[in-house]
N, C-alpha and C positions, 0 to 999 in steps of 0.2 A: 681895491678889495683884496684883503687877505687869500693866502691858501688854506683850503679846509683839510684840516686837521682827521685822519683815520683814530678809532673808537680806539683807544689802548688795549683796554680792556679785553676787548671782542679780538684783537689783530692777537693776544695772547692766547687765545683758546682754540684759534682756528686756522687752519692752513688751505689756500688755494690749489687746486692740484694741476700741471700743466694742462690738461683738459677744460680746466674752469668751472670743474665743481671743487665745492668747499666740502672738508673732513673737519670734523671734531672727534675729542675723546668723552665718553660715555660720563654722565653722572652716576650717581649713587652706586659710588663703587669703594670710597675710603672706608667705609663704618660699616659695620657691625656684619662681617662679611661667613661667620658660622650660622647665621641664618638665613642666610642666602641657599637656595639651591646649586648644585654645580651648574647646572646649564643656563642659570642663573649668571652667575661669574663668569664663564667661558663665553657668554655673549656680549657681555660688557667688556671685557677683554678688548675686544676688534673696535675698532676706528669707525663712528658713524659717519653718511654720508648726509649731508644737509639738501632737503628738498628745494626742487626746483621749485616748489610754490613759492617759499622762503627768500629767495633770492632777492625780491624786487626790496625785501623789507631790510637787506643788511646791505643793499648796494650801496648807499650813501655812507654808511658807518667804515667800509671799509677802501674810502676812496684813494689813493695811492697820489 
Protein backbone atom coordinates (compact mmCIF):
# COMPACT_ATOMS: atom_id res chain seq x y z
CA UNK A 1 0.00 0.00 0.00
CA UNK A 2 1.29 3.36 -0.85
CA UNK A 3 2.04 6.40 1.42
CA UNK A 4 -0.82 8.84 1.87
CA UNK A 5 -0.05 11.79 0.42
CA UNK A 6 -0.82 15.52 2.85
CA UNK A 7 -3.58 17.91 1.13
CA UNK A 8 -0.92 20.52 -0.77
CA UNK A 9 -3.11 22.79 -0.86
CA UNK A 10 -4.34 22.96 2.86
CA UNK A 11 -0.30 22.19 4.10
CA UNK A 12 -0.09 25.85 2.08
CA UNK A 13 -2.28 27.85 4.26
CA UNK A 14 -1.81 26.43 7.50
CA UNK A 15 0.86 25.96 10.01
CA UNK A 16 1.08 23.49 13.09
CA UNK A 17 2.20 25.35 16.16
CA UNK A 18 4.64 23.33 18.48
CA UNK A 19 1.65 22.90 20.86
CA UNK A 20 -0.51 21.23 18.07
CA UNK A 21 -2.84 23.70 17.27
CA UNK A 22 -3.11 24.71 13.81
CA UNK A 23 -2.92 28.88 12.69
CA UNK A 24 -4.14 30.16 9.55
CA UNK A 25 -4.22 33.70 8.04
CA UNK A 26 -7.63 35.38 7.72
CA UNK A 27 -9.70 35.63 4.53
CA UNK A 28 -11.21 38.51 2.96
CA UNK A 29 -8.60 40.66 3.54
CA UNK A 30 -6.96 41.30 -0.34
CA UNK A 31 -10.04 43.33 -1.88
CA UNK A 32 -11.69 46.22 -1.44
CA UNK A 33 -10.20 47.06 1.90
CA UNK A 34 -11.56 51.26 1.95
CA UNK A 35 -14.60 49.70 2.88
CA UNK A 36 -13.59 47.85 5.51
CA UNK A 37 -13.92 49.35 8.94
CA UNK A 38 -10.42 49.81 10.82
CA UNK A 39 -11.33 47.39 13.43
CA UNK A 40 -12.22 45.54 10.68
CA UNK A 41 -8.74 45.19 9.13
CA UNK A 42 -6.81 45.30 12.48
CA UNK A 43 -8.61 42.01 13.21
CA UNK A 44 -7.97 40.24 10.11
CA UNK A 45 -4.50 41.46 10.54
CA UNK A 46 -3.68 38.66 13.42
CA UNK A 47 -3.34 34.89 12.61
CA UNK A 48 -6.50 32.71 13.26
CA UNK A 49 -6.50 29.87 15.50
CA UNK A 50 -8.31 26.71 14.00
CA UNK A 51 -11.00 25.07 16.45
CA UNK A 52 -10.51 22.08 18.19
CA UNK A 53 -13.93 21.00 16.75
CA UNK A 54 -12.22 21.18 13.29
CA UNK A 55 -9.49 18.99 13.97
CA UNK A 56 -10.75 15.52 13.53
CA UNK A 57 -11.84 16.90 9.98
CA UNK A 58 -8.34 17.99 8.61
CA UNK A 59 -6.38 15.20 10.59
CA UNK A 60 -6.22 13.06 7.62
CA UNK A 61 -5.64 15.92 5.01
CA UNK A 62 -2.63 16.86 6.78
CA UNK A 63 -0.87 13.47 7.54
CA UNK A 64 2.94 13.91 7.51
Amino acid sequence: MPKMKSNRSLMKRIKVTGTGKVKYVHAYKGHHAPYKTPKQSRQLRRAGMLDRTDYKRIKFMIVK
